[in-house]
C-alpha positions, 0 to 999 in steps of 0.5 A, a space after each residue: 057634815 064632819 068632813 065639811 067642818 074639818 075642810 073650813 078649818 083646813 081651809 080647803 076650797 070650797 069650804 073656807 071659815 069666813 074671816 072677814 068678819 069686820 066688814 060686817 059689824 062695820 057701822 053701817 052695816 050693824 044699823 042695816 041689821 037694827 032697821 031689818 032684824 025686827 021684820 026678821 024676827 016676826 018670821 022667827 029668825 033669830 039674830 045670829 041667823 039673820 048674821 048668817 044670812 047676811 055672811 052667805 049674800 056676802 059670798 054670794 055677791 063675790 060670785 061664789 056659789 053659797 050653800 047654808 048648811 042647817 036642818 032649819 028651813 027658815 033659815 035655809 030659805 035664806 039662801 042666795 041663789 046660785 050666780 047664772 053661769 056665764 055662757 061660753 062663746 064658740 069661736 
């Protein structure tokens, strides 16, 4: 785990700190979150877990494969799933 902190801030592939935070708490997105959030929480994720949740299904739409590292399984149930390989053509 230590390692894969160090690599964020190293910013060595694939562990990068995420710094495109502003899209995020754009207006939109932040009442996404007030219209979703309370459902969230009757299933006990917090608030900070459901920005988490929304910063892996970020990645996970840009087609990078996501991994939630936590010991809290609520959370890590939020995990995207892993983009389908694209098959190779035989020439």
């Amino acid at each position: 785990m230590v390692n894969h902190l160090r690599d964020a801030v190293d910013k060595k592939s694939p562990w990068a700190a995420f710094t495109d935070q502003s899209l995020l708490w754009e207006e939109s997105k932040l009442l996404r979150l007030i219209e979703e959030w309370p459902l969230l929480a009757q299933s006990g994720l917090t608030i900070g877990d459901a920005t988490i949740k929304d910063v892996a299904e970020y990645y996970a739409q840009a087609g990078w494969h996501v991994e939630i590292l936590t010991g809290d399984a609520g959370l890590k149930s939020y995990e995207p799933s892993s983009p389908a390989p694209v098959p190779r053509r035989r020439r």
